[in-house]
Structure formats: C-alpha cells, structure tokens
MARTI-364131 format. One record per atom (N, C-alpha, C): residue in one letter; x negated, y negated, z. Coordinates in steps of 0.1 Angstrom, whole numbers, plus 5000, padded with zeros to 4 digits. Each point is the difference from the previous one (the first is absolute). Example, Ala and Ser with C-alpha at 12.3 -4.5 7.8 and 13.67 -1.06 7.14 Angstrom:
<rs>
a486850575078/a500949885000/a499149885000/s500449894993/s499149895000/s500849895008/
</rs>
This chain:
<rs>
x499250125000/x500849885000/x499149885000/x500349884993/x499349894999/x500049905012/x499049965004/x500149935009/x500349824994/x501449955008/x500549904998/x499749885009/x499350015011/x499749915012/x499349884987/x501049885010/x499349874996/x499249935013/x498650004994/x499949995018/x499849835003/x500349955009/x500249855005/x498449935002/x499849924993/x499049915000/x500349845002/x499049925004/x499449874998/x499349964989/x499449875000/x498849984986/x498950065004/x499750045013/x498450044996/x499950174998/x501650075003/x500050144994/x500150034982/x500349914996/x500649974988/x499150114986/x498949945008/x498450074987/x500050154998/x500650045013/x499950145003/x501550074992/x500549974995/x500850034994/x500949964987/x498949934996/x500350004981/x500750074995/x500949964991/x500650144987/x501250075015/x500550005012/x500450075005/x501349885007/x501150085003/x500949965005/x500149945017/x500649885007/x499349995014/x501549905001/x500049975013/x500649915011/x499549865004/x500249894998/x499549905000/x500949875010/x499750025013/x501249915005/x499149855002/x500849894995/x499749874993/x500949875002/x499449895004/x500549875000/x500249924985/x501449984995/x499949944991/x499149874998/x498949904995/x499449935000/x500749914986/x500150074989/x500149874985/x500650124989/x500649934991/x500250084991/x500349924990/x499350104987/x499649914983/x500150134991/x501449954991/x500450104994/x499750175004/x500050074994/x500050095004/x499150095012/x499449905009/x498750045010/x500549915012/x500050105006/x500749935017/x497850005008/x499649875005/x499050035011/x500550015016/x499450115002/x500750055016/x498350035006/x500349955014/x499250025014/x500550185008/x499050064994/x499950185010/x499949975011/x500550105003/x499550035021/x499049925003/x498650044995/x498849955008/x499549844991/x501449924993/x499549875001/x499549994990/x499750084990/x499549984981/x500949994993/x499749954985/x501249964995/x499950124988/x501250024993/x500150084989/x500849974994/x499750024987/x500649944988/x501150164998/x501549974995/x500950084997/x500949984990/x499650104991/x500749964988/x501650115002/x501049894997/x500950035005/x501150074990/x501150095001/x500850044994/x501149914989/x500450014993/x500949914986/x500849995014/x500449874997/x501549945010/x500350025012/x498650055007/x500450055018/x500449825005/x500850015009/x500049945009/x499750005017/x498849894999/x499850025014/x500349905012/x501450015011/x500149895005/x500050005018/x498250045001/x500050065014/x498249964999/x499549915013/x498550025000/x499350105000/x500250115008/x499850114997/x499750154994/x499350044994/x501050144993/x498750074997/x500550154998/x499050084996/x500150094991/x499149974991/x499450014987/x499650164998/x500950084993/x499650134996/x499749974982/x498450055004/x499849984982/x498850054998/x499449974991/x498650084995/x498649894998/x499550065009/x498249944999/x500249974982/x499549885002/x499449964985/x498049985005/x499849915011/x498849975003/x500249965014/x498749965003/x499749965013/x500949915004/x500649944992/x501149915007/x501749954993/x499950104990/x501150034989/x501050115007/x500949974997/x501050145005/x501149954987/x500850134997/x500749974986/x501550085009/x500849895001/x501150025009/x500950154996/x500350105007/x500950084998/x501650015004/x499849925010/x501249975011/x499749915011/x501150005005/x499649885010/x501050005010/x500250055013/x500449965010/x500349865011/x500749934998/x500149875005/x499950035016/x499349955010/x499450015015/x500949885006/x500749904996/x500949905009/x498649885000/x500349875010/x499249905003/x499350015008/x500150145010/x498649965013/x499350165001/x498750024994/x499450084999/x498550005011/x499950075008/x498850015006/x499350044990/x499049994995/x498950024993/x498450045005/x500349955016/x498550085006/x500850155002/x501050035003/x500550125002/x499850094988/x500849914986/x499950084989/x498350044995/x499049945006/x498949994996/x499250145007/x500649995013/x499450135010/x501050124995/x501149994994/x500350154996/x498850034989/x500049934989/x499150044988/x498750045004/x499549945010/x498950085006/x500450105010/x500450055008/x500650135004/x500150084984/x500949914995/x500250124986/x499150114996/x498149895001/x499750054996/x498750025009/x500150005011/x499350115013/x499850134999/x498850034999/x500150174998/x500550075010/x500149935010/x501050085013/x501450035001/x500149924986/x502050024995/x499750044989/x499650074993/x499950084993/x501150104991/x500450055013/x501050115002/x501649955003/x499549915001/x501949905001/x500149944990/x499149994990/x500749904987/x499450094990/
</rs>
C-alpha cells in the first residue's frame, strides 16, 4: 500500500522535501495574482502558488500542496484555521513531527 502521509512543515523543513506532498500552517502576508506570500510556523516567508478561484477569507490557513523549492509550495488544498492561530504551538508540533522519538506515532 502507498504511503499517503503529508508530513507538516515550516520554511526551514521545506528543502527536505522537494517533488513531495506536505502540511504548511501559515499567516496570510500579501497576495499578487495567482501567488499568496505567507509567514510558516517558524517565521519565514513562502511564496504559494495558489489554486484557479480559491477563496481565501481567514488569516490563517494550511496549505496542503507540493514542494516546488525551498520556498515554493504549489497549493493542493487549503484548510481555512479562523483569525487566531498560535503559531509557536503550530511550530513545536512540526518539530515533534519530526523527533525521532515520535517516530512511531506519525
């Protein structure tokens, strides 16, 4: 069976997973035609190229899509998060995520 996990990153996990599907929880920042710039967990910014005619009307939201580059993600979906997101919180799951001591839980 294929493994489907998208696994939850920031900008500075981003490199590590090129070409592959991931979780990206993000502060809306600016948006110019088709590319929304959003603030990750740990405070970097990432450029997102966004889906034909999404609407997005929430600061918040997280970005299921595909590594383009170190700071590209090519939107697959998008989850809207509401107006008040802890973001040091969302920051320490993504590192738990990826703790070798959780391992076996994700």
């Amino acid at each position: 069976m294929a493994d489907h996990r998208s696994p939850r990153v920031n900008k500075a996990r981003m490199a590590d997973y090129k070409g592959q599907m991931v979780r990206l929880i993000a502060k809306l920042i600016s948006f110019r035609d088709d590319v929304a710039i959003v603030e990750a967990s740990d405070g970097g910014e990432v450029e997102v190229k966004l889906l034909k005619d999404i609407q997005i009307d929430t600061p918040y939201i997280e970005v299921i899509g595909q590594v383009a580059d170190e700071r590209t993600i090519k939107m697959m979906g998008c989850i809207k998060l509401g107006a008040n997101v802890d973001m040091k919180l969302a920051n320490d799951i993504v590192q738990i995520w990826h703790d070798p001591k959780f391992a076996k839980v994700f």
